[in-house]
N, C-alpha and C positions, 0 to 999 in steps of 0.2 A: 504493500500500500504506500511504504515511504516511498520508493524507489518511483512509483510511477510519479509521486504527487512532483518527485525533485525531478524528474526527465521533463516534465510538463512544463516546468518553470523558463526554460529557454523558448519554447515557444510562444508562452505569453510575453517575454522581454521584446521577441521579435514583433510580436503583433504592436505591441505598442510601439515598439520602434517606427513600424511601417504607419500607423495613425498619426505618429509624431510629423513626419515626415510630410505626411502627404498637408497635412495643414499649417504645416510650415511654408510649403512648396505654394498652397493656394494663398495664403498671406503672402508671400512673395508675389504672388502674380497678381494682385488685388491691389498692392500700393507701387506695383509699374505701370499698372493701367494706366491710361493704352501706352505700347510702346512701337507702334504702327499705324499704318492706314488703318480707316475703321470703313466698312464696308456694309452698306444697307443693300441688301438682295431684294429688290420690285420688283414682285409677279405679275404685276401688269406694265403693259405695253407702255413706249415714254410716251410724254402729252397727254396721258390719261391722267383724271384728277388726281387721283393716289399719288401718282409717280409726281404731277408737279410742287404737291403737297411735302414728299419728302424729299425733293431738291430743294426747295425753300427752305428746310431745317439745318441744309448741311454747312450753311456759309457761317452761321453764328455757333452751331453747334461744334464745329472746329473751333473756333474759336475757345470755344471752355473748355474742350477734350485736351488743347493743344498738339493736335493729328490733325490732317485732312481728313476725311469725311466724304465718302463716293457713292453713288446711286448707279446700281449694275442692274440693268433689267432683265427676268428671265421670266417671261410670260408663255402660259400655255397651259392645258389640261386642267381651267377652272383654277387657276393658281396653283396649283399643286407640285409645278414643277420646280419651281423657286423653294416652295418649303422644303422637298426631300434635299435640296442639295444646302438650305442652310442648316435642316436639321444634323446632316452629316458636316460641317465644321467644325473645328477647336471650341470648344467652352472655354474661351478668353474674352470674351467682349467683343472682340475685332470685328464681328461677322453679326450683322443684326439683319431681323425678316421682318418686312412688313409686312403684314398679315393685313387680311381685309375676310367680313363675315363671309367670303366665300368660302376660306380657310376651315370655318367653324361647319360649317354646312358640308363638306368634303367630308370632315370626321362624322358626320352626322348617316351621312347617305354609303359610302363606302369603307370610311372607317378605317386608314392607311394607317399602319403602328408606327411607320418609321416617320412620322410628322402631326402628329395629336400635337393642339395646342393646349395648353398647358400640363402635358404629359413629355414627349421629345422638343416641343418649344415652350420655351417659360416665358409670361408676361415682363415686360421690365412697365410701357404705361400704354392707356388709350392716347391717339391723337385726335382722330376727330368720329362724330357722332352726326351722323344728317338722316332726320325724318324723312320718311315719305309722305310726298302729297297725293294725293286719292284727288285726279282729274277724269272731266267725261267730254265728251265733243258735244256742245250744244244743239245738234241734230235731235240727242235725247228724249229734251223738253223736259228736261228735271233741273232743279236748280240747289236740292238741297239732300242727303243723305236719306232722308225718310223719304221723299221722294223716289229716289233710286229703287230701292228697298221694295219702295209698292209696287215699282212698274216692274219689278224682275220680278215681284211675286205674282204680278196678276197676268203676267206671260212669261212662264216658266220655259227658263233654256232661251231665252231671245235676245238677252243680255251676253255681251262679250270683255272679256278682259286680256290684257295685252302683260306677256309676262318675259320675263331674258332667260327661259328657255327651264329645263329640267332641275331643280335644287336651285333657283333663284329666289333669293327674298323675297321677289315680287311675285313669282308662282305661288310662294306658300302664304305670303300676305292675301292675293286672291282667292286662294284657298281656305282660308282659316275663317274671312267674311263669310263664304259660302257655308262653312262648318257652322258657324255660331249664328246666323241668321236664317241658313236652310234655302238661301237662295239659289240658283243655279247656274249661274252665270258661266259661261265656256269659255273656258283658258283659249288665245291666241298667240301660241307662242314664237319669240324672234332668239336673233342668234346673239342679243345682246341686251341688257337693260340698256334702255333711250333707243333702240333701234326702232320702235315700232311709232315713234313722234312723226315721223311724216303721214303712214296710215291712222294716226288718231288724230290728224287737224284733220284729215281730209274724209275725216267720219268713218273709217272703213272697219275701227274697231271702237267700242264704246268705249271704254274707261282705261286709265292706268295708273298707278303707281311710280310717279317719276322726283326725282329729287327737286327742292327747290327752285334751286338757280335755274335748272332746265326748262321750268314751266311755267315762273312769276312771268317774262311778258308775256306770255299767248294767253295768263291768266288776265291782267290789265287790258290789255287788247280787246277781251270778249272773245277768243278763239279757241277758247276752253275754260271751263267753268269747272272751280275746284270747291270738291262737298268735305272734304279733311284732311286736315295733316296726321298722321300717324304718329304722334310722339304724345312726349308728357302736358307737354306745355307749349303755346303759339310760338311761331316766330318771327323773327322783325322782319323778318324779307317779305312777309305773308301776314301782316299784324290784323288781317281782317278776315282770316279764313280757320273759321272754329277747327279744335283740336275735334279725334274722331268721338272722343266722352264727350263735348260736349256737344256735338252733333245727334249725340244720338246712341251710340254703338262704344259701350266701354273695355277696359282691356284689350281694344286692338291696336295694336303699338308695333312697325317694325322700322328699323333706323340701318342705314349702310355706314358701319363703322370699320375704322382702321387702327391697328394699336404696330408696336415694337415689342419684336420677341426674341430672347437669344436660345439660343443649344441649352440642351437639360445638363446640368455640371456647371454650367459659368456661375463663379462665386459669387454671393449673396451680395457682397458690399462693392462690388462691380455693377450690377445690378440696380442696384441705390445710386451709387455714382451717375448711371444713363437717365436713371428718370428724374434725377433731381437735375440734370443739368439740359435735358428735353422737354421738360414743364419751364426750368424758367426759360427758353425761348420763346415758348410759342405764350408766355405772360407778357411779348411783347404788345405794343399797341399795332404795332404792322399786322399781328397773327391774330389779334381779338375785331380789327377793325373787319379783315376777308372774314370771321366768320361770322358778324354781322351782315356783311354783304351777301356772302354767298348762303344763311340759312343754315350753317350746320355750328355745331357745339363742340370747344376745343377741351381735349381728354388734361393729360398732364396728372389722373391720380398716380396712389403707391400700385406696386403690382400685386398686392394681397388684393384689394379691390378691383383692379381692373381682371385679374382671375376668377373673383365671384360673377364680375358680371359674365365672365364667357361661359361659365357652369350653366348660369341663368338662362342665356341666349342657347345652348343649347336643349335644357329644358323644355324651355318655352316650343323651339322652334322641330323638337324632337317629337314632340306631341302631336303638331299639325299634318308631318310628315306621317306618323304611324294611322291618325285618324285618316288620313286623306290617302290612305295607299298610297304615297308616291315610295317609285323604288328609280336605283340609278340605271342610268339609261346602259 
């Protein structure tokens, strides 16, 4: 019994040795942070809002990093392709994914283990949050949410909705009205959200779900007439167009957000260092004035919160998906 307890004792010196080590090794690599280029992987295409959003981060956020700061686009397969290659990165910081709710919906619908977000990518913060507005082509002859509501109920199936195709926010936001109302409204679906804005001026699909800034002039114009925004609370781009609660229709809320996420292993206080120093940018007045402008709400919390909301978002959005039968195409 002695014999084994004292052969045993070199093993544990080792194990501790190796625990020693390895968080010595990650405190070392946490207060060199960064000691290179730092690199944001966008999965969508350049010129897309995402992408212009986090090339505007990278000129001040160098600045605090004291690194350059570069936007590498890798778009493709619903984002998906951007995540597997920054889930497979160093866990040093160097290497951040901007993630967009496509990301969340990908782990929702197919479920890829080598890029779950907050499982293979870990939150550092949210950047931005933009409601959907709920537009119809004035062809209708409705002008208000309960309106809508009767006229697809009292000709079931003659209503149309315009969605960015299989696992889009906007198929499952159409979706989930239809769950929680019983309406029937038939998905039109295109190869993009905002692709389907020429065939809804020109009447040839009823309704859609399209983000602010896309829609505020055809909405002032009169060339579409909007029954709700999808979020918590109004907004100043839209200060005259009722939220969907107070329209009428409570709990239907879905928003196109984008947050910063590194490799599962990047140390804790790496981590803290990105979101404390990408919150205060975007606290500039340059970053609060666009999103006044443009309609959407800038992120900047800690990543403990910004991880419950994506817990949330897939809850919610998990639901709509198993009620609605949708499966991945």
């Amino acid at each position: 019994m002695n014999t084994m307890t004292l052969s045993a004792k070199p093993w544990r010196i080792s194990l501790g040795c190796l625990g020693l080590s390895a968080l010595l090794a990650t405190s070392a690599l946490a207060q060199s942070f960064p000691s290179k280029t730092v690199r944001i992987i966008e999965p969508a295409g350049p010129g897309s809002a995402v992408d212009v959003f986090a090339r505007k981060l990278t000129q001040d956020l160098a600045k605090r990093l004291g690194q350059s700061v570069v936007v590498e686009n890798r778009p493709g397969a619903n984002s998906a392709i951007g995540a597997r290659e920054a889930a497979r990165a160093a866990p040093d910081g160097h290497t951040l994914f901007h993630a967009n709710i496509n990301n969340s919906l990908n782990d929702l619908l197919t479920r890829d283990p080598c890029c779950l977000l907050n499982e293979a990518l870990i939150p550092i913060t949210k950047l931005t949050s933009t409601p959907l507005v709920m537009v119809v082509n004035p062809g209708l002859g409705v002008k208000s949410l309960k309106e809508y509501l009767a006229l697809g109920k009292s000709q079931p199936q003659s209503l149309t909705f315009a969605s960015g195709g299989n696992g889009s926010i906007t198929q499952l936001l159409g979706t989930k009205i239809n769950l929680v109302t019983g309406l029937q409204a038939r998905e039109i679906p295109y190869k993009a959200i905002g692709a389907e804005l020429p065939d809804l001026l020109a009447g040839h699909v009823g309704a859609a779900y399209l983000a602010p800034v896309v829609v505020a002039q055809h909405i002032r114009s009169g060339k579409l007439i909007a029954l709700g925004v999808a979020g918590a609370r109004r907004i100043p781009i839209l200060p005259e167009v009722p939220t969907m609660a107070e329209a009428g229709l409570a709990n239907v809320e879905a928003s196109g957000w984008n947050g910063l996420f590194v490799p599962a292993g990047t140390p804790r206080t790496v981590i803290q260092r990105l979101q404390t120093d990408v919150a205060a940018v975007m606290a500039s007045p340059a970053f609060r004035e666009d999103a006044q402008n443009m309609g959407y709400e800038l992120g900047g919390e800690g990543a403990d919160e910004f991880s419950a909301y994506i817990k949330s978002e897939l809850q919610r959005w998990g639901q709509v998906i198993r009620d609605g039968n949708i499966k991945a195409e």
